[in-house]
C-alpha positions, -999 to 999 in steps of 0.1 A, spaced: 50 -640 142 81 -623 142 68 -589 160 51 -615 186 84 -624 194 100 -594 198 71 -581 221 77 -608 244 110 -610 243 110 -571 253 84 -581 281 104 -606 292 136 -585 297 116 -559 314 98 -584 342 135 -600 344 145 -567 355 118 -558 376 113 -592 393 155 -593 397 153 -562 414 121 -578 437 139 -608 444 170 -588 457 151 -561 479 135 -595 492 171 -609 505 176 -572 516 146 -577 540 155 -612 551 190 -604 555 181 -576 583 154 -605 601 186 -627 601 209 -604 616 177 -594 643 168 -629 652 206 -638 655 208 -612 675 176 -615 694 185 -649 701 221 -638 717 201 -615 740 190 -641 762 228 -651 773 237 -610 773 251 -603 814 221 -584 834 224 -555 856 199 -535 878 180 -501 861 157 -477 862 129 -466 839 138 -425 833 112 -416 806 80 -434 797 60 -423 765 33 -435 741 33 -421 710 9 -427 680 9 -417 640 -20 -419 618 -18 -445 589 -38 -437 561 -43 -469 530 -67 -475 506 -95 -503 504 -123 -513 483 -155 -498 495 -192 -511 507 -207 -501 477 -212 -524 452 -214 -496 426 -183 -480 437 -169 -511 441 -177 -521 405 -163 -487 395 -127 -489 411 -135 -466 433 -110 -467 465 -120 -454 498 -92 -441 522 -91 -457 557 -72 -445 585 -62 -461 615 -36 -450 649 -7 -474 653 11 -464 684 42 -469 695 62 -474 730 91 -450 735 113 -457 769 143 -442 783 162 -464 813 190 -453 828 216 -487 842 256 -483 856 281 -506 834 316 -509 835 314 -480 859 296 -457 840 261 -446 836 242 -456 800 207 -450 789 193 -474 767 160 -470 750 150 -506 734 122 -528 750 130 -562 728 156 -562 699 132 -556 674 103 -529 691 71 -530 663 43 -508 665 9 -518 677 -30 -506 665 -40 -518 700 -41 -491 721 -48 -513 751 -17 -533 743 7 -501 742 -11 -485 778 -2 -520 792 32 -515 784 36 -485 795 23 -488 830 43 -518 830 73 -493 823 60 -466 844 87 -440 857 111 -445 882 100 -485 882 133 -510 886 141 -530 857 165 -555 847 185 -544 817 201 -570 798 232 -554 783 248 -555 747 278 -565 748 298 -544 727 275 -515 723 254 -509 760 228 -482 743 217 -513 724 207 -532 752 169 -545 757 145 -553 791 129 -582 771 155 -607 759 146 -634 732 133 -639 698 97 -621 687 76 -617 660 91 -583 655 124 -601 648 117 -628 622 92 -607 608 109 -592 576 124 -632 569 89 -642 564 84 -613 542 116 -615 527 110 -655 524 71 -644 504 88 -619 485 114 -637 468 93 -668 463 65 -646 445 93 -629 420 103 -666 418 70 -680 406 64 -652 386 94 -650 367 89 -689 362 53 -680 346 74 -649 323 92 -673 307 71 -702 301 50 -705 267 24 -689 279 31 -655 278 36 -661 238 -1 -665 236 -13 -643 255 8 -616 240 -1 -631 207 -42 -629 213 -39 -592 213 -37 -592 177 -57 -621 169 -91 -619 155 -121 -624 175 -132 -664 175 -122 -697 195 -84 -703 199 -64 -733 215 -27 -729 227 -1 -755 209 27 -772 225 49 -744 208 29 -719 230 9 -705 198 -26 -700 190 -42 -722 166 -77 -717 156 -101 -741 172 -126 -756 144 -156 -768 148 -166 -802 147 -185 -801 113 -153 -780 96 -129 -811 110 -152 -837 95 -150 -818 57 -109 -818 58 -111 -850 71 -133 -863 41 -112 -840 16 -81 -860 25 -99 -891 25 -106 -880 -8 -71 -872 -17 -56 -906 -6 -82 -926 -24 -72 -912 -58 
C-alpha cells in the first residue's frame, strides 16, 4: 500500500505541475483576446480620415498536420497520415495624412487571421485593390496601428475562447488527479488478474462471487451461534 501511495502522490505532483503550467499559458492566451477585443471594441469610436491602398498582396504558407487515415488497418495500427493544406493570408499597405504627416498602416481589422479559403482572401484583395480610397480609422496614440474594419471579430475573442477551454480542461483534469480514483487505477497495475471493485477509500477490493459470500456468510453464522 505504501509504494501505491508514493506513486500517486509523485503522479500527482507531476500533473499539478503540468496542468499549473496549462492553466497559466491558458490566462496567457485569454489575457491577449482581452486586450484585442477591448481594443477592437475602442476602434469603432477611433477619429476617421481619408487613405489610399499603396500595396495589395496575398500571400499563402503550407500547413502540414497529422490525421488518422482511411484505412482501417492503418488506422488500427496508429498509423498517421500527413495532410497539408494552404492558409493564405492578406497583406496591405495604405498610405493616410494625420496630424500633418503621412503614416502607412498595414492592419485590415485589429486582429487580421488567416483564411484556407482562397476565394475569401481574392475577395479581399480586390476589395483592397491598389490605389482604391479607403477610410482609415486611426489609433489614437500609435497611427501605424490603425485598421479599415473597425469592431470586434472572431479573430479578436478568438484566443478567450481558447484560453476560456484551456483552463477549464486543466481545471477538470486536475479535479480528476486528485480525486480517489487515480489510487485505483494506479493500484491495478500491480494487482493480480480477476474482478475488482473500488471502496469508498479509493482502493481495490476483490469482488467475490456470489457462492464464496454465501460460505463466509454461513461461517459467521456459525461463529455467532456458538
Amino acid at each position: 500500500m505504501d509504494q501505491v501511495d508514493h506513486r500517486v502522490r509523485l503522479i500527482r505532483i507531476a500533473s499539478v505541475v503540468v496542468l499549473t503550467l496549462g492553466f497559466l499559458g491558458g490566462l496567457a492566451i485569454g489575457r491577449v483576446g482581452v486586450r484585442q477585443t477591448w481594443e477592437a471594441w475602442q476602434s469603432t469610436a477611433w477619429a476617421t480620415v481619408p487613405g489610399f491602398i499603396l500595396d495589395s498582396d496575398t500571400t499563402f504558407d503550407t500547413v502540414k498536420s497529422g490525421s488518422r487515415p482511411d484505412d482501417p488497418v492503418q488506422r488500427s495500427r496508429g498509423v498517421r497520415q500527413e495532410k497539408a493544406k494552404d492558409v493564405w493570408t492578406n497583406r496591405l499597405t495604405y498610405s493616410f495624412e494625420f496630424e500633418g504627416r503621412r503614416v502607412e498602416g498595414h492592419r485590415i481589422a485589429v486582429a487580421d487571421v488567416a483564411t484556407d479559403n482562397h476565394t475569401e482572401a481574392r475577395q479581399v484583395a480586390d476589395r483592397y485593390a491598389v490605389g482604391t480610397p479607403v477610410t482609415v480609422h486611426v489609433h489614437p496614440t500609435d497611427p501605424t496601428r490603425s485598421v479599415l474594419e473597425p469592431g470586434i471579430t472572431f479573430g479578436a475573442v478568438g484566443p478567450i475562447i481558447i484560453g476560456a477551454v484551456l483552463c477549464f480542461c486543466m481545471a477538470a483534469s486536475a479535479r480528476w488527479i486528485m480525486s480517489k480514483y487515480l489510487v485505483s487505477l494506479v493500484e491495478g497495475f500491480s494487482k493480480p488478474p480477476g474482478s475488482y471493485f473500488v471502496g469508498e477509500d479509493g482502493r481495490l477490493a476483490p469482488l467475490k462471487r456470489k457462492g464464496q459470500q454465501q460460505k463466509e456468510q454461513d461461517g459467521k453464522d456459525s461463529r455467532g451461534s456458538t
